[in-house]
DOSE-464830 format. One line per 10 residues: their letters; for each residue x, y, z of C-alpha. Coordinates in Angstrom, 1 decimal. Example, Ala and Ser with C-alpha at 12.3 -4.5 7.8 and 13.67 -1.06 7.14 Angstrom:
% residues 2
as> 12.3/-4.5/7.8 | 13.7/-1.1/7.1
This chain:
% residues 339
xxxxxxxxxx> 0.0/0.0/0.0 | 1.3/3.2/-0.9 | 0.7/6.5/1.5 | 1.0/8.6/-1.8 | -2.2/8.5/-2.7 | -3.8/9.1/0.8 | -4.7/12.5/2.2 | -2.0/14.5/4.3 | -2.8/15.0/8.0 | -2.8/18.7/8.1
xxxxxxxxxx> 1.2/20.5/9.1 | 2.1/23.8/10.7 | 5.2/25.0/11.8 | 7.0/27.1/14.3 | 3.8/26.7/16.6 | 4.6/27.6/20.6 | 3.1/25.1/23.2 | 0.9/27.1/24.6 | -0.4/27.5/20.4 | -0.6/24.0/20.6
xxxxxxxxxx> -2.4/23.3/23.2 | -5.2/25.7/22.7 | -5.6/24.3/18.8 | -6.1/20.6/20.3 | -8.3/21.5/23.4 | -11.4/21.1/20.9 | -9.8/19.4/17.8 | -11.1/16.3/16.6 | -8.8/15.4/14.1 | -5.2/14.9/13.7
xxxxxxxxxx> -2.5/17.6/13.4 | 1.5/17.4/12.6 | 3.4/20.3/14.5 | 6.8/21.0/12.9 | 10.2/20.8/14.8 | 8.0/21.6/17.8 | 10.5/19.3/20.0 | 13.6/19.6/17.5 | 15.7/21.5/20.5 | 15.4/18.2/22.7
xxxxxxxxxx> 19.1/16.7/23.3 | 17.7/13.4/22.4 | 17.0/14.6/18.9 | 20.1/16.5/18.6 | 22.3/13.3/19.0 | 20.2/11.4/16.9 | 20.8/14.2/14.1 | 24.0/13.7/14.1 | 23.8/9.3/14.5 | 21.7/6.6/15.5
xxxxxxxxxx> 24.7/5.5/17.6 | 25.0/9.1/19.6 | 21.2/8.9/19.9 | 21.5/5.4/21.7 | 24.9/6.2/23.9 | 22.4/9.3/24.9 | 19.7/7.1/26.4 | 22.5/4.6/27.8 | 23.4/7.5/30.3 | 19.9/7.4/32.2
xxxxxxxxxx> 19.5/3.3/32.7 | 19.5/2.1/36.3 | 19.1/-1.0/35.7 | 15.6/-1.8/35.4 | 14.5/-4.6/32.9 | 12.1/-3.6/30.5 | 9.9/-5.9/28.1 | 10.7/-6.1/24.1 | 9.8/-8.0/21.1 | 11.7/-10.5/18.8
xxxxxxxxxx> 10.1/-11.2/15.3 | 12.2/-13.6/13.1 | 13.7/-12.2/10.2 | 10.4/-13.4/7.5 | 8.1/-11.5/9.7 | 9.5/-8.2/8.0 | 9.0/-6.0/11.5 | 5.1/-7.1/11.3 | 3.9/-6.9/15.0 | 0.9/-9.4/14.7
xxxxxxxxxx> -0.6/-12.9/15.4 | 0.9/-16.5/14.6 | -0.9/-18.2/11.7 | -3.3/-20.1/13.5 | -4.4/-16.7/15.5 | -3.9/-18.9/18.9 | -0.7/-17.0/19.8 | 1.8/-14.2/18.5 | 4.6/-13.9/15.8 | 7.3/-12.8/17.8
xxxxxxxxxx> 8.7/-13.5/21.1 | 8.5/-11.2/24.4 | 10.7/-11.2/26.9 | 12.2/-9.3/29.9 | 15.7/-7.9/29.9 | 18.7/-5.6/30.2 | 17.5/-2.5/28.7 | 21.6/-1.9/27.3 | 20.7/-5.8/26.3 | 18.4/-4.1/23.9
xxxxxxxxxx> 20.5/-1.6/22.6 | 23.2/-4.3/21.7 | 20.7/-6.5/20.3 | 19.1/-4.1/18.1 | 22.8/-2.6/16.8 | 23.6/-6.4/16.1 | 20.2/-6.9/14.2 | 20.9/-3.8/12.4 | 24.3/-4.8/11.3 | 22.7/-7.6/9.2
xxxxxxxxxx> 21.8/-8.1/6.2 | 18.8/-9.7/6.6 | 17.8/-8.2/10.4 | 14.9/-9.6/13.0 | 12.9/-7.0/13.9 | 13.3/-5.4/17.5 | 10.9/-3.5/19.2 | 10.3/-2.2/22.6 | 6.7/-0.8/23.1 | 5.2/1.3/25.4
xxxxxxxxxx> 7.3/2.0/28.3 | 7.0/4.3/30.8 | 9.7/6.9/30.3 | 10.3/7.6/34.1 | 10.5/4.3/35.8 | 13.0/3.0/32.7 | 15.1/5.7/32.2 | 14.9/8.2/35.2 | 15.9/11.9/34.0 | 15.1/11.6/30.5
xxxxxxxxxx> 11.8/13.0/30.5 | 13.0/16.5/32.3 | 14.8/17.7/28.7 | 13.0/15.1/26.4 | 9.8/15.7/27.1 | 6.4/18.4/26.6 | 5.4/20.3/29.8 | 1.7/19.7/29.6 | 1.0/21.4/33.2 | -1.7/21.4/34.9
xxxxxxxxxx> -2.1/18.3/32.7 | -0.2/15.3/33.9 | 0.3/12.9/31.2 | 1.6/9.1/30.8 | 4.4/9.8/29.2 | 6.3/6.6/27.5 | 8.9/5.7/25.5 | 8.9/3.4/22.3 | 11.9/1.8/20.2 | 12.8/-0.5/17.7
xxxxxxxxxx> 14.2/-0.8/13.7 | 11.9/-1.1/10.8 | 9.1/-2.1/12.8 | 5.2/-1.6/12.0 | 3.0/-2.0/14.6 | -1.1/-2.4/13.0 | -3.7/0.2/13.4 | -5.6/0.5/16.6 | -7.2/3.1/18.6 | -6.1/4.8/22.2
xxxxxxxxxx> -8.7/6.0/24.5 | -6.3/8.7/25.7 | -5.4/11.9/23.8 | -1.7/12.0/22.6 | 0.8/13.8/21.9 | 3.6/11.8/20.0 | 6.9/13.4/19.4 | 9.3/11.8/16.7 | 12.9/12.2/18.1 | 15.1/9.6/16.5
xxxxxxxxxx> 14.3/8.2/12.7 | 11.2/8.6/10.5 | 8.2/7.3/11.3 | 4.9/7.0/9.2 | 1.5/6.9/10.4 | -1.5/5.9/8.5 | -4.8/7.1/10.2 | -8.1/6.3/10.8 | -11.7/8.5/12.2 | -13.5/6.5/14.6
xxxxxxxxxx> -16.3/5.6/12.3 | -14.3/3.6/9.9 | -13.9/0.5/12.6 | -16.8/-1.4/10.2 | -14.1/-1.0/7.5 | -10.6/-1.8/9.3 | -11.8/-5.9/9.8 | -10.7/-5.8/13.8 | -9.4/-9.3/15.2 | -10.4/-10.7/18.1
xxxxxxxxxx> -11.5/-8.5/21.7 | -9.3/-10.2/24.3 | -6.4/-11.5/22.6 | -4.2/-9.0/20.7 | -0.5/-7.9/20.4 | 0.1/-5.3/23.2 | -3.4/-6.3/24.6 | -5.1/-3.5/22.2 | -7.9/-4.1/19.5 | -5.8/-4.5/16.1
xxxxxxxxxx> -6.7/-4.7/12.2 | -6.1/-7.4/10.3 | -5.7/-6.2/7.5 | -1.9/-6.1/6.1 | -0.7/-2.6/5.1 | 2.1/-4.0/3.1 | -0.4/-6.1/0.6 | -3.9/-5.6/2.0 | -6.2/-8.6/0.6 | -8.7/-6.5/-0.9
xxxxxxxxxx> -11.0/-9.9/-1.5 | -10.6/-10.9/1.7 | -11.3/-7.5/2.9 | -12.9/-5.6/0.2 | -14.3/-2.7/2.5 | -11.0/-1.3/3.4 | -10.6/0.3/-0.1 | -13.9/2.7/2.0 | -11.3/2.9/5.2 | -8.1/4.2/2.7
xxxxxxxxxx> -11.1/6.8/1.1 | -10.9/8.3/4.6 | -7.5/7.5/5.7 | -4.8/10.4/6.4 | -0.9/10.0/6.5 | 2.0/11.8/8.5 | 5.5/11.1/7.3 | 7.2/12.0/10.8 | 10.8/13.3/10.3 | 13.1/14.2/13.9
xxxxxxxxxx> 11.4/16.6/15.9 | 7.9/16.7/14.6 | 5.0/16.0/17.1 | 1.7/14.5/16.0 | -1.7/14.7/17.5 | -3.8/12.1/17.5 | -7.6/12.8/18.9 | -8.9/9.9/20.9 | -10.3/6.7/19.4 | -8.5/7.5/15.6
xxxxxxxxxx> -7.3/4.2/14.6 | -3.6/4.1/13.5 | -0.7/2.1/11.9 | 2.8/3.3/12.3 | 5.8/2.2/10.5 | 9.8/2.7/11.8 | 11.3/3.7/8.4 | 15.2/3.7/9.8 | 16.9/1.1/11.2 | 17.0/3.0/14.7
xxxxxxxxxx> 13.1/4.9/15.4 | 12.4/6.6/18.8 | 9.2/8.1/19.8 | 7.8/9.7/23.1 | 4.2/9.6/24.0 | 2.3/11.5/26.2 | -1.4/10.4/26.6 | -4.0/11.6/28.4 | -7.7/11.8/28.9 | -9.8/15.1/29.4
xxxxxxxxxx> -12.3/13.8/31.8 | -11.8/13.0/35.1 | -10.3/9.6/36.3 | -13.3/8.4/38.6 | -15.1/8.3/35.3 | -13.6/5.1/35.0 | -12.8/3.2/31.2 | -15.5/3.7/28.2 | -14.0/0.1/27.2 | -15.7/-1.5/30.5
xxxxxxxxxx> -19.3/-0.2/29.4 | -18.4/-1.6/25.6 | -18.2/-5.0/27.4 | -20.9/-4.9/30.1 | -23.0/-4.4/26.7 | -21.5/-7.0/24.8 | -22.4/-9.1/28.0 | -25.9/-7.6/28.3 | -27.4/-6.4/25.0 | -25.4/-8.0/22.2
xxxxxxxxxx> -27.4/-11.2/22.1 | -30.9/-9.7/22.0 | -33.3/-9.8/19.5 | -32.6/-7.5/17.3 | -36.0/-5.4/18.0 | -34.6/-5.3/21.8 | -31.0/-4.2/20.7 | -33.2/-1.0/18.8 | -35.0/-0.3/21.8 | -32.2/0.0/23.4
xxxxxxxxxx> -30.2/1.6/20.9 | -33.2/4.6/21.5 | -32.3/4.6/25.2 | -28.7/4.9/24.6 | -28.9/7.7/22.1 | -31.5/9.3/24.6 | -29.0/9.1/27.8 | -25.7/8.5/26.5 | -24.9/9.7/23.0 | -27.5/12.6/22.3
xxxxxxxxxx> -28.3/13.9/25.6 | -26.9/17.2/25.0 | -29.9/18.0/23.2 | -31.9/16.9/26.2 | -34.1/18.9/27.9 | -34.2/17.1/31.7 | -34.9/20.7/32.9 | -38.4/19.0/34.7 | -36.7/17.0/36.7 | -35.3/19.1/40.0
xxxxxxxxxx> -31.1/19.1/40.2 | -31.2/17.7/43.8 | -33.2/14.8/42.2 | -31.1/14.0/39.2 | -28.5/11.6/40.2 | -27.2/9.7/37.9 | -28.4/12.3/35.4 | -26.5/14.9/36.7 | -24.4/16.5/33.9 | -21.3/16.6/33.9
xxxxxxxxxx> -21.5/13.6/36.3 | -19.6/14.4/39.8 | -17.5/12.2/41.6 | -20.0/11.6/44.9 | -22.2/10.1/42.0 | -19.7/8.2/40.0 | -19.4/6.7/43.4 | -23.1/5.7/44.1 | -23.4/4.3/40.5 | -20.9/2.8/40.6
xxxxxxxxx> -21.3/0.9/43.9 | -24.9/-0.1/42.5 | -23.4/-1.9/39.6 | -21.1/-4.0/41.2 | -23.5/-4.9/43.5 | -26.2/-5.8/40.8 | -23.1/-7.7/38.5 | -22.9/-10.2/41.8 | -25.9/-11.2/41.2
């Protein structure tokens, strides 16, 4: 598949922070931000080699072992399932993170290299210091802010709940993107068993199988692309699906997710699967009806007038929905999931 012919993600350059953050507090679709973290020391060394990039992060290891990703050699940096979708192409294991570094400088070295690939990691427990140069000061906001590595790795498209902020700092990266309403189109594998535990596509990027999945020509219609180069940062609105591809033989990147509602809100995955429990086996004159109630209380409220009903009598109703509520609603579904 070629990202020619698919639609740009939108770019701007020279953009402050503070510009930044007050474009994404109500975007809803993706935006690339120029150099916005090109001063970082991180991507400095890696300007001038993959090698100074890597003796860079060396400095700020103490020791912890962190989890990473062997795919043999014919898996071509595909992150994915085995063939009999009953386990995973690659290896995982736990190890010396300057094991890592060795091993993915050997790889590199060949002619024919495995793929290695550390996901999401939490940048401050793995590499203590890093963050305080190499990172975006979101105050008040306080994000998860991780670190991912690897070679010519390509991880498939899936969504995040949080928002995110990824910053490119070593190698080019390329990310293929997806709005939330093209999930029908993407073919999604299986709910509760997926690499890095996240809903994925099955659909392969490299030579999509357009007879075995003939609706993601619709997906590619809507698709948008962002060829990353060192020191670009990429928003991505939460729930866009997307693929990302590690161009060079060394790619860093440095996430920073988080969610604009509070915490004691809890997961919108755990109401997806309360339903699947619940409602997904009804009739489908029962799933309708309920479909109705959902749009009426969840998805179209805004619209809603509950004016009638007195504040101090709402409850669960109560918009935005506070945390002595949350509380209260949440103890009464536990209670009625014992059952």
């Amino acid at each position: 598949m070629s990202n020619d012919t698919l639609t740009p993600v939108d770019c701007v350059s020279d953009w402050t922070l503070a510009q930044v953050m007050a474009h994404i507090e109500h975007a809803d679709k993706p935006m690339v931000f120029k150099g916005l973290c090109r001063h970082w020391p991180l991507v400095q060394a890696g300007l001038e080699s993959s090698d100074k990039a890597l003796d860079y992060l060396r400095q700020f290891y103490q020791g912890s072992a962190v989890t990473a990703y062997y795919l043999p050699p014919e898996q071509q940096g595909r992150v994915f399932y085995n063939q009999q979708l009953d386990g995973f192409n690659y290896q995982a294991g736990r190890l010396d993170f300057n094991q890592l570094l060795a091993r993915l400088q050997q790889e590199n070295a060949s002619a024919n290299p495995a793929g290695i690939y550390m996901g999401s990691t939490d940048i401050h427990q793995c590499l203590p210091g890093l963050g305080e140069q190499n990172s975006l000061n979101l105050q008040p906001i306080n994000p998860l802010t991780s670190i991912w590595l690897g070679n010519k790795t390509k991880v498939a498209a899936h969504f995040d709940f949080p928002l995110n902020l990824a910053c490119n700092v070593v190698g080019k990266r390329t990310f293929t993107l997806f709005p939330p309403e093209q999930i029908s189109n993407l073919y999604v594998g299986p709910m509760e068993f997926a690499p890095g535990g996240q809903d994925i596509s099955m659909v392969d990027f490299d030579k999509p199988d357009f007879e075995r999945f003939p609706q993601f020509k619709q997906a590619l219609g809507a698709a948008l692309t962002a060829e990353l180069t060192p020191g670009d940062v990429l928003f991505i609105p939460s729930m866009w699906w997307h693929h990302v591809r590690g161009i060079d033989d060394i790619n860093v990147l440095i996430t920073h997710w988080w969610r604009d509602t509070p915490g004691y809100l809890g997961r919108p995955n755990n109401a997806l699967l309360h339903s699947m429990l619940s409602l997904r086996s009804l009739p489908k004159a029962q799933r309708q009806a309920w479909k109705a109630m959902f749009d009426h209380y969840i998805f179209d409220h805004d619209d809603i007038d509950d004016s009638y009903i007195p504040d101090t009598a709402k409850g669960m109703l109560t918009k935005p929905l506070d945390e002595l509520n949350v509380r209260k609603l949440r103890a009464d579904l536990i209670n009625k999931l014992k059952r």
